[in-house]
Every structure is written in structure tokens, then in C-alpha cells.
C-alpha positions in Angstrom: -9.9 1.9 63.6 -10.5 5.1 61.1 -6.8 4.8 60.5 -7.3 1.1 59.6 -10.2 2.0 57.3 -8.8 5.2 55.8 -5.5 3.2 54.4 -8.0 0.2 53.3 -10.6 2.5 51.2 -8.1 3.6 48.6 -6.8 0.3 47.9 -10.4 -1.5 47.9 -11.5 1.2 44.9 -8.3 0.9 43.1 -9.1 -3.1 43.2 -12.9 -3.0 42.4 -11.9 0.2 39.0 -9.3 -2.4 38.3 -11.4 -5.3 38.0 -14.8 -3.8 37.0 -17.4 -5.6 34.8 -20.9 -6.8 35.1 -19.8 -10.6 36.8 -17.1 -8.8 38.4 -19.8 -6.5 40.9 -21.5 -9.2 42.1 -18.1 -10.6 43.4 -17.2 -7.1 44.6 -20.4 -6.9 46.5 -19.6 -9.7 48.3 -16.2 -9.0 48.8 -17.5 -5.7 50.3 -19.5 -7.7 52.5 -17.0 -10.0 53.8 -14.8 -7.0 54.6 -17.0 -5.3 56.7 -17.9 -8.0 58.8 -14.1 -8.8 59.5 -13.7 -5.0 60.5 -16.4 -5.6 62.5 -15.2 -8.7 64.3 -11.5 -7.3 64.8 -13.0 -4.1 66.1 -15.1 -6.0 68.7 -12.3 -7.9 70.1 -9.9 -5.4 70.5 -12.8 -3.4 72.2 -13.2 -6.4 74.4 -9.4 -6.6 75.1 -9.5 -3.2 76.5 -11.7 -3.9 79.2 
């Protein structure tokens, strides 16, 4: 998983620098959001798949 999030970081702050304005951080915020849960939902099934 830290390998997962370690090549994902870079590329999410190069995309929100990219795209900054005022409207634009709401969106990210959300977008920050969202990616998190999805990390956490993949990281739970795999864990389940393990056992």
C-alpha cells in the first residue's frame, strides 16, 4: 500500500498546482476525498483476500 500511495502523491500535487484556483479547491477537496475512500476500500479487500 505505501508503494501505491508514494507513486500516487506526486502526481495528485502536480494535478491540484496544475489546476489551482479558488473553484478549482473545492473540486480538489473533494477529489481528495474520493481518493481516499477508494484507497481505503481496495486496501480492505485485499486485506480480506489474505485471510
Amino acid at each position: 500500500m505505501k508503494q501505491h500511495v508514494e507513486w500516487l502523491i506526486p502526481k495528485i500535487q502536480g494535478w491540484k498546482n496544475y489546476c489551482s484556483t479558488p473553484y478549482s479547491s473545492q473540486k480538489m477537496e473533494k477529489l481528495d476525498w474520493y481518493i481516499s475512500q477508494r484507497l481505503c476500500k481496495w486496501y480492505a479487500k485485499k486485506r480480506q483476500r489474505k485471510r
